[in-house]
C-alpha positions as CSV (number, residue, x, y, z in Angstrom):
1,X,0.0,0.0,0.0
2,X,1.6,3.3,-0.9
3,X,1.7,6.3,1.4
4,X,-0.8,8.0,-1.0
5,X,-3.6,5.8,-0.1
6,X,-4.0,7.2,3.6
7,X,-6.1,10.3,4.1
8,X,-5.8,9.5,8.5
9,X,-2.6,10.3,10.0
10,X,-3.4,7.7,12.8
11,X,-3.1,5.1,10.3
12,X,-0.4,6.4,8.1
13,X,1.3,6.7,11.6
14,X,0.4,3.0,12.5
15,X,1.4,1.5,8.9
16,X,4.8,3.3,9.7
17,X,5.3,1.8,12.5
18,X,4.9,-1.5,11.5
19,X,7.6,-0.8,8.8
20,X,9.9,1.2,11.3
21,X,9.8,-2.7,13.6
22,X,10.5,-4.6,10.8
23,X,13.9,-2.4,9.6
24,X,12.3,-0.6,7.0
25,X,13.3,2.8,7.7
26,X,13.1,4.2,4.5
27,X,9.7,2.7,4.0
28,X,9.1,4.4,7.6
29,X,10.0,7.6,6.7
30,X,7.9,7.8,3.8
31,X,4.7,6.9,6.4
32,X,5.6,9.3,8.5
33,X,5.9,11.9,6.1
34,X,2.3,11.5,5.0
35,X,1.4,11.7,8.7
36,X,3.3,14.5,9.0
37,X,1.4,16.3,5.9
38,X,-1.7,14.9,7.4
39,X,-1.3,17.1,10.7
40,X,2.1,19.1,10.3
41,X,1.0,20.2,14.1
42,X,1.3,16.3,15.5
43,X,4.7,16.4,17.8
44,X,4.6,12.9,17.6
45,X,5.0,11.8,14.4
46,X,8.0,14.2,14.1
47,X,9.5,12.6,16.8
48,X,8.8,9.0,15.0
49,X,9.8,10.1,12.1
50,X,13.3,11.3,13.3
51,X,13.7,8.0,15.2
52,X,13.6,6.4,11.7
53,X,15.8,9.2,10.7
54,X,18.2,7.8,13.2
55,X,18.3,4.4,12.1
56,X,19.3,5.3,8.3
57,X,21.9,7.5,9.8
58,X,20.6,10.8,8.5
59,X,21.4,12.9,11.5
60,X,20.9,16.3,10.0
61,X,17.4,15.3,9.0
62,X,16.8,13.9,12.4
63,X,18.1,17.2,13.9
64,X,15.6,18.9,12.1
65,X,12.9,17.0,13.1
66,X,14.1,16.8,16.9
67,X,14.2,20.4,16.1
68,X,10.6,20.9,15.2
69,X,9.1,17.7,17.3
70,X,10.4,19.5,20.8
71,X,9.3,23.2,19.6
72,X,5.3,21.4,19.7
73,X,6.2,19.3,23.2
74,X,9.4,20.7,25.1
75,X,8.7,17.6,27.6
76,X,9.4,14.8,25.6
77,X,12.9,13.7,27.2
78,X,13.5,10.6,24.4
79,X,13.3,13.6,21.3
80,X,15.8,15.9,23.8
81,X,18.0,13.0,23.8
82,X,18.0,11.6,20.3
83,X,18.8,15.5,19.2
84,X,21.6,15.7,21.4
85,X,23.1,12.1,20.4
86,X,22.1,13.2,16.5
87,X,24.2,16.6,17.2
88,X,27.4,14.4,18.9
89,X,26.8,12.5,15.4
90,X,27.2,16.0,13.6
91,X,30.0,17.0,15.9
92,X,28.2,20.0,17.4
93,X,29.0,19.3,20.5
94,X,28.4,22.4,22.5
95,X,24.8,22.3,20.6
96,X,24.2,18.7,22.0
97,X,24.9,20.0,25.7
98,X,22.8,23.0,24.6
99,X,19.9,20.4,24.2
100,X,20.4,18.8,27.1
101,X,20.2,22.2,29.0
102,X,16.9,22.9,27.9
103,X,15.2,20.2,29.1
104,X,12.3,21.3,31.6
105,X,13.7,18.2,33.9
106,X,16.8,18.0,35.1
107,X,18.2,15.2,32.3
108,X,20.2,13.3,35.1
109,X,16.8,11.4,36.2
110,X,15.2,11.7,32.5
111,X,17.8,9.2,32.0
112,X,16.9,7.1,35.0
113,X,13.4,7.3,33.8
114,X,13.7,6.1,30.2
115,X,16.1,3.6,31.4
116,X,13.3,2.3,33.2
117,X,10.9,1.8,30.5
């Protein structure tokens, strides 16, 4: 099924998913795109999106979408950290630590917590 035939971003997002589990991230990407153009204001699917980013090693493009997932949802610690570890990637490191500073919880026990997942 291409990503054409989806006109709800919840199932655009769910067929990308499946993909994104089963090592398609390119496949991902392209669902989570149409999500994305679905409802551009969905922090979520940004954040998916540049978690398949991550996987095909396009760092910049995961940036970007790190970038745009956190300026929706400032609280979500998992995007905070995939931006900074995208930005070591990139070798901006004072930008990574920058990241990291801006978290609204301290990101000491927002690794705790995700460890803990």
């Amino acid at each position: 099924m291409g990503d054409s035939s989806f006109s709800d971003p919840d199932l655009a997002k769910a067929a990308a998913n499946e993909k994104y589990k089963a090592g398609d991230y390119k496949a991902a990407v392209e669902l989570y795109s149409k999500a994305i153009e679905l409802a551009p204001e969905n922090a979520t699917y940004l954040a998916n999106r540049s978690a398949a980013y991550t996987m095909l090693r396009n760092h910049a493009l995961a940036v970007r979408d790190c970038r745009a997932s956190l300026a929706l949802d400032p609280a979500q610690l998992k995007v905070r950290l995939r931006l900074a570890k995208a930005l070591v990637f990139l070798a901006e490191l004072s930008a990574a630590v920058d990241a990291l500073k801006e978290s609204p919880e301290p990101v000491d026990s927002a690794v705790v917590k995700l460890r803990s997942e």
